[in-house]
C-alpha positions, 0 to 999 in steps of 0.5 A: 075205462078206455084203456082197460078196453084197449088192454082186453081188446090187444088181449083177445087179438093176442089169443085169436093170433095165436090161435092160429098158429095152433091150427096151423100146426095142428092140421097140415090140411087146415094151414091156408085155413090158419094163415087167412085167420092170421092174416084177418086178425093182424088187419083187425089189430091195424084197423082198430088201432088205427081207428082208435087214433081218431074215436075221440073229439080232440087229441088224448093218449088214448086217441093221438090223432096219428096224421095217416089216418085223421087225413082220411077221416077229414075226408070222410067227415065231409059227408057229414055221418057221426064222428064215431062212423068216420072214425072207423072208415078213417081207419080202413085205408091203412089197414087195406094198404096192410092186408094187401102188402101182407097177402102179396108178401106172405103169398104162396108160403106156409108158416114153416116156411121162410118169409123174408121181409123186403129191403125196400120194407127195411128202408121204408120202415126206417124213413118212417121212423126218421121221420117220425122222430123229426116231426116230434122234435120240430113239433115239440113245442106247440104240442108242450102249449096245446096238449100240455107236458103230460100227454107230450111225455107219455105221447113221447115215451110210447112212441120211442118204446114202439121205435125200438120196438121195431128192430127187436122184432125184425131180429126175431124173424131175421133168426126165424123167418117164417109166416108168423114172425113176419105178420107180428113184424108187420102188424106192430110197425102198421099198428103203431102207423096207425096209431101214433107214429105221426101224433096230432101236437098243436091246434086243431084245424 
């Protein structure tokens, strides 16, 4: 059920992203109208994975517990409100730091227009992923006891796809850099952020 509701729900950001690249290539005067619905999609798509991350009591495949968002969710908790409701704030500040690195990059551009991603992005998307592979190695093992092999397979092979993922959709707008290249760049690698680039392997605190 849970995964049936992450497929449709991928499907329907899909389709509204795509969307608005309709209507911004249909209408010249509707393209700002086209680039903030990208732009909110891409955030929603961040935020949804983020907060999926968390939506369960403990650690699943569905809800890894990514380390950038289960910080913010513990804050949140504090205040005591249902586990469900921190879960969604618990994703609102990495989807905020996402929409305000997205409408700072992409301001005063038009889809057909070039975009370029940062090299200060390059380097920080790399030292993420570096990271990331570090902290799966180190923590294999208390992961492997706690979580058990299945969920450390699959935890592991996503993640790896998602990695090599990356480069393949920085090549694409590197050959076509425009508006809608870099949001799908930008909304994968802060999804997967979100998500499971820092998965929850051991005991709870």
């Amino acid at each position: 059920m849970g995964i049936n509701f992450v497929f449709y729900t991928v499907s329907l950001c899909l389709i509204y992203f795509h969307a608005g690249t309709l209507v911004t290539n249909n209408a010249q005067h509707s393209s700002s109208v086209g680039h903030i619905f990208m732009i909110g999609v891409a955030t929603f798509c961040v935020w949804f994975f983020a907060s999926l991350s968390v939506i369960l009591q403990t650690p699943s495949i569905i809800s890894p517990f990514s380390v950038p968002v289960v910080l913010p969710t513990l804050l949140v908790s504090m205040l005591g409100w249902p586990h469900w409701l921190t879960a969604i704030l618990g994703g609102l500040p990495i989807a905020s730091v996402f929409i305000v690195l997205t409408i700072r990059g992409s301001h005063r551009t038009r889809l057909q227009e070039r975009v370029s991603i940062s090299n200060a992005s390059i380097i920080f998307i790399t030292l993420v992923a570096l990271v990331s592979v570090l902290m799966h190695a180190v923590l294999f093992q208390n992961g492997l006891q706690v979580q058990g092999l299945f969920h450390i397979f699959t935890i592991y092979v996503f993640n790896i796809l998602c990695i090599t993922t990356i480069p393949v959709l920085y090549w694409r707008h590197f050959k076509c850099p425009n508006l809608k290249n870099y949001l799908l760049f930008h909304t994968f690698f802060f999804s997967w952020l979100g998500f499971s680039a820092f998965p929850w392997l051991g005991e709870l605190l």
